[in-house]
C-alpha positions as CSV (number, residue, x, y, z in Angstrom):
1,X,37.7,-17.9,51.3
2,X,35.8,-18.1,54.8
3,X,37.8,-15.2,55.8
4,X,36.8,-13.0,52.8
5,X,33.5,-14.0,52.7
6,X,33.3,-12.8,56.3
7,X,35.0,-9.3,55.5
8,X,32.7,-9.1,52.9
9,X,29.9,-9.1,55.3
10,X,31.4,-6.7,57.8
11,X,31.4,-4.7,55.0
12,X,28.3,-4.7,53.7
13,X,26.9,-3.9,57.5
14,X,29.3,-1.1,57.9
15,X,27.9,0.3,54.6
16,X,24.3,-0.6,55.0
17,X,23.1,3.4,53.7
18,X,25.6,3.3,51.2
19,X,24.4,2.4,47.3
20,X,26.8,-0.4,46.8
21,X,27.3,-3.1,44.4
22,X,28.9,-6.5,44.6
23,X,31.9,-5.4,42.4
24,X,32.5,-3.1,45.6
25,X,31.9,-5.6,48.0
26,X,34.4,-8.0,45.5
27,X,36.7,-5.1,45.2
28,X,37.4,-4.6,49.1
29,X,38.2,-8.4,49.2
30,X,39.9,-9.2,46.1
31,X,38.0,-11.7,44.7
32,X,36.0,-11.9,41.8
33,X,32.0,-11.1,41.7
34,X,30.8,-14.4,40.4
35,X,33.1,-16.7,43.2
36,X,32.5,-14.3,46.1
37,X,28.4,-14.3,45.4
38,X,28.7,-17.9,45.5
39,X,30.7,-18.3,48.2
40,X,28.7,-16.1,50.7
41,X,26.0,-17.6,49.8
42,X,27.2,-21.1,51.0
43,X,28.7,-19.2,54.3
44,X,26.0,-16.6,55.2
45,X,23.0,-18.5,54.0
46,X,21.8,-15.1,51.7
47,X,23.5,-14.1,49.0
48,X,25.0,-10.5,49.0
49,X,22.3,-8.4,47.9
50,X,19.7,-9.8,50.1
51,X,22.2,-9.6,53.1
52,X,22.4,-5.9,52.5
53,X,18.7,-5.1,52.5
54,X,17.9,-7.3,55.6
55,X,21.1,-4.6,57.3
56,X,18.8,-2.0,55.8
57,X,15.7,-3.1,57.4
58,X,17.5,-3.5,60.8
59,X,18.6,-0.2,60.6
60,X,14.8,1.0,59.7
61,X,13.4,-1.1,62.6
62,X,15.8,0.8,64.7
63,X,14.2,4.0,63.9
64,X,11.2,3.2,63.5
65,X,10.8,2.2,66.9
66,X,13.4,5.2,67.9
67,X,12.5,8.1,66.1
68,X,9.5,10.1,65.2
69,X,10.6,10.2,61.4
70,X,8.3,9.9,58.6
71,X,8.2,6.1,56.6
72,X,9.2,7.8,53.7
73,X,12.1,10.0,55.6
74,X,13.5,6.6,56.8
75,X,13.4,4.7,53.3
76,X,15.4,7.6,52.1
77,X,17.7,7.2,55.3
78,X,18.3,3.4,54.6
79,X,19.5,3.5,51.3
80,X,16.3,3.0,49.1
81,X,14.9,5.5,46.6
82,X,11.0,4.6,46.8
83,X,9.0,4.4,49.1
84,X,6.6,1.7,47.9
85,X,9.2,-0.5,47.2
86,X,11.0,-0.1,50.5
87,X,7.1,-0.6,52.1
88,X,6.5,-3.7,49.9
89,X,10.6,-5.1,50.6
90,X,9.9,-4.5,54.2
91,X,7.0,-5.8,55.1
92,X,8.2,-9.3,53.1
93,X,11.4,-9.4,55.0
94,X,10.2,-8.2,58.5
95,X,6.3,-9.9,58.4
96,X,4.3,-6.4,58.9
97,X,4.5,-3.4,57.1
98,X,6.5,-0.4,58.8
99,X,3.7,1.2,59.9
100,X,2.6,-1.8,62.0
101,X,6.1,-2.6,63.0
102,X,6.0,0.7,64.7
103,X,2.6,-0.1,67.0
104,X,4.4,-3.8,67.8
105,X,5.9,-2.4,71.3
106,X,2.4,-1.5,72.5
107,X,0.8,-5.0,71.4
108,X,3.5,-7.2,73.3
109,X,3.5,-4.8,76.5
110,X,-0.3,-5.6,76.5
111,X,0.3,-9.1,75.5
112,X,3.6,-10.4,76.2
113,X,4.8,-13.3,73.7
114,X,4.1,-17.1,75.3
115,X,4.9,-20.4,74.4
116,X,2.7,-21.2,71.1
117,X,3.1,-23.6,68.2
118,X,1.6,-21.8,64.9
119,X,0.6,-24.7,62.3
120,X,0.8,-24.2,59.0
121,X,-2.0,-24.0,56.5
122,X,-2.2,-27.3,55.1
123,X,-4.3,-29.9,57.9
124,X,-3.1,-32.9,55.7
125,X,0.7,-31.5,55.1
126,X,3.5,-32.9,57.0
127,X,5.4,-31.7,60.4
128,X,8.9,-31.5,61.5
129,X,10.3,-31.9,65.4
130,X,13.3,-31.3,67.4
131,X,14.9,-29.6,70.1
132,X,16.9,-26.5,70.2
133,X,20.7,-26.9,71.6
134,X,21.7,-23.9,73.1
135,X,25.6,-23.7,73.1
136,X,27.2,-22.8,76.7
137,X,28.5,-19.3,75.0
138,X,24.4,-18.5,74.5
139,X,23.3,-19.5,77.6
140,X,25.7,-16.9,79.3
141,X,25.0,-14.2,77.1
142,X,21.4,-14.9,77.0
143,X,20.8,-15.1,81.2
144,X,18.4,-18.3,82.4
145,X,15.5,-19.4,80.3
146,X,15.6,-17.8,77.1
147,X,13.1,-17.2,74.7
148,X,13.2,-19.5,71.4
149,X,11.6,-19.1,68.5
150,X,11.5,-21.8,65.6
151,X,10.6,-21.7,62.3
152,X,10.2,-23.1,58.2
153,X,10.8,-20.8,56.3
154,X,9.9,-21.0,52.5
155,X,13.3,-19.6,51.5
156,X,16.1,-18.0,52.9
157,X,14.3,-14.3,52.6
158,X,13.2,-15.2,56.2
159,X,10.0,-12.9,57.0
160,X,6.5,-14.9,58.4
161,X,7.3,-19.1,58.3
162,X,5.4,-21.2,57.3
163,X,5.0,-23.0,61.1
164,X,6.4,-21.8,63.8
165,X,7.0,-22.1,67.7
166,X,7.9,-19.9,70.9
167,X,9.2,-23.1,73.0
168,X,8.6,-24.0,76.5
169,X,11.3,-24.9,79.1
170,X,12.3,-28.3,77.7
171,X,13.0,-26.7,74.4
172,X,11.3,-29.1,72.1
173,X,9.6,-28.2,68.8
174,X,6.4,-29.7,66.8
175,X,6.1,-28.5,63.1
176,X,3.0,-29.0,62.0
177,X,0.5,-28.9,59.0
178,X,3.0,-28.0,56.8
179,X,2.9,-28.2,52.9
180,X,5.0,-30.7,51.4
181,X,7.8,-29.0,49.7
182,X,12.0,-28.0,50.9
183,X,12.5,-25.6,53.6
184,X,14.9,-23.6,55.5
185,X,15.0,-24.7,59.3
186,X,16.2,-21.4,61.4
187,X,16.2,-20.7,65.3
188,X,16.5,-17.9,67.0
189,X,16.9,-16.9,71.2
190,X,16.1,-13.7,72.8
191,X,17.4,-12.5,76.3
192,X,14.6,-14.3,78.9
193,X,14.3,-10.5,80.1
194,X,14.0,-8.5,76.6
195,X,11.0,-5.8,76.9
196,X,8.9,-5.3,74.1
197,X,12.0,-3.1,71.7
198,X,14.8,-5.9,72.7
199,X,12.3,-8.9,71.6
200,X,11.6,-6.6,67.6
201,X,15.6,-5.0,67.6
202,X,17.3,-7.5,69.9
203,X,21.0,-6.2,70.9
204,X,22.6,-10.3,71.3
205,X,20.7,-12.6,69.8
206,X,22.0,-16.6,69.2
207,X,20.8,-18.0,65.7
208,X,21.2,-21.4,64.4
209,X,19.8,-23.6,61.0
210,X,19.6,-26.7,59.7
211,X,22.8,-27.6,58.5
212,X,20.7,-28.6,55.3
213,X,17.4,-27.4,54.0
214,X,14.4,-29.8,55.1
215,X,12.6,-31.9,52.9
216,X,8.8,-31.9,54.5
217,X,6.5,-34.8,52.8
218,X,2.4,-35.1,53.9
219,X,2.2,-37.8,57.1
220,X,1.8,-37.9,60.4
221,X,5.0,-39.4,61.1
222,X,7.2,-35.9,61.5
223,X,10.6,-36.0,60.5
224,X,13.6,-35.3,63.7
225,X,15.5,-32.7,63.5
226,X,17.5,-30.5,66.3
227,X,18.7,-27.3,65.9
228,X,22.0,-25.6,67.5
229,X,22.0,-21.9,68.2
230,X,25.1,-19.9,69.2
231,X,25.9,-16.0,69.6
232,X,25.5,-14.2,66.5
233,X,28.2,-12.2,65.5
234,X,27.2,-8.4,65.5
235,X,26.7,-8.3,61.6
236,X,24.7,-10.8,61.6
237,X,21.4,-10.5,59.6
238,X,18.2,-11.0,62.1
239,X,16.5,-14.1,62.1
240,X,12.9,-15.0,62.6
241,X,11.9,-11.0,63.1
242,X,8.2,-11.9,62.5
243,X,8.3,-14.6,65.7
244,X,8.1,-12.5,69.0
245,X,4.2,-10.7,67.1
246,X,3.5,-14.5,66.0
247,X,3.6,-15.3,69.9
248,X,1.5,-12.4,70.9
249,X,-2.1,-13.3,70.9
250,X,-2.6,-9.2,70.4
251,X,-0.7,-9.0,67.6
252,X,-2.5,-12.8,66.1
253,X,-5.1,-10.0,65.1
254,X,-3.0,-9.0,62.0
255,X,-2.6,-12.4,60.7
256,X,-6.5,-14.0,60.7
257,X,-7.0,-17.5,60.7
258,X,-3.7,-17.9,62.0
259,X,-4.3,-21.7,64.2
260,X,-2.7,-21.4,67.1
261,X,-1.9,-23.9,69.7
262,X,-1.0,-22.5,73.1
263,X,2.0,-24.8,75.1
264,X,2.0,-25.3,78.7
């Protein structure tokens, strides 16, 4: 089932601008609807529908950042019928809304991401910690000292976490301030020389996650967990888009009364 689920998802990149359904996506790999949603799901950690829009906005980020097109000329291009909709999906998905996506390369070039731990919003709420495992097959794609970014995130629709972290050198991560509740645990490491376009539409990229969601209760006691990134394949769905801004004090503009607490 791995390797259809996996077909399924080369698939669904490949046809990113097409209007398809997941009786296509069932159809191309022979298995019904209801066992392949549930299957990818489990493998891909979105189901099929949201994995197709989150190729859609990689595709938009792309030209956005590439192209002189008009928003609405580029919603059209990526598959979606209204504009609104694709403005309201995107800016869930990515953190900002496409037109502030598009002034993002200016804002880190004037202020380059650093090491920052971004609490969440509740002072009494719990944390989480850890370290991030690079494996050896990121380390060589990624060159010396890569950038990490950590995050909670609410749900697998990804977009702004609740807390997160650009690390320092040692790698280890503080959660903090965050609301009691279940949350998705993903990493995510950037080329240590990625300009500004690499770090919002980078070309290798390792990911990793929690290998279950995290329970967070209030305390000051955080819970321990690590994280373990390797190379995502090139169908991969980004992770933790809404990081590299998150780690520019420029950009901290956008999300007032954001607390920030600088590392190093």
């Amino acid at each position: 089932m791995r390797d259809a689920v996996l077909e399924a998802a080369r698939f669904l990149a490949a046809g990113r601008t097409r209007q398809l359904t997941l009786e296509d996506v069932a159809d191309h790999v022979r298995y019904s609807p209801f066992h392949l949603a549930r299957a990818f799901e489990r493998e891909i950690g979105l189901p099929p529908g949201k994995f197709l829009a989150a190729q859609r906005f990689q595709l938009a980020k792309e030209l956005l950042l590439d192209t002189g097109e008009k928003v609405v000329d580029i919603c059209h291009e990526v598959g979606f019928s209204a504009p609104g909709t694709f403005t309201t999906r995107f800016t869930a998905a990515v953190g900002v809304s496409p037109h502030r996506f598009r002034q993002l390369p200016g804002l880190l070039a004037e202020h380059p991401p650093e090491p920052v731990r971004v609490a969440g919003p509740d002072c009494a709420g719990g944390a989480v910690s850890g370290r991030a495992l690079l494996s050896p097959a990121a380390v060589a794609a990624l060159g010396g000292a890569p950038a990490v970014y950590v995050g909670l995130f609410a749900s697998s629709a990804r977009g702004v976490p609740v807390s997160g972290s650009l690390l320092g050198p040692d790698l280890e991560f503080t959660l903090v301030d965050v609301p009691a509740g279940t949350y998705r645990l993903l990493a995510c490491a950037l080329p240590s020389s990625a300009g500004p376009r690499a770090q919002l539409v980078p070309s290798v990229q390792a990911v990793g996650s929690a290998a279950r969601p995290v329970r967070i209760r209030a305390g000051p006691v955080p819970l321990r967990q690590d994280v373990r990134l390797d190379v995502a394949p090139a169908w991969s769905p980004p992770v933790l888009v809404a990081l590299p801004p998150l780690a520019s004090a420029g950009a901290q503009e956008w999300r007032g009364g954001s607390r920030l607490a600088r590392l190093g």
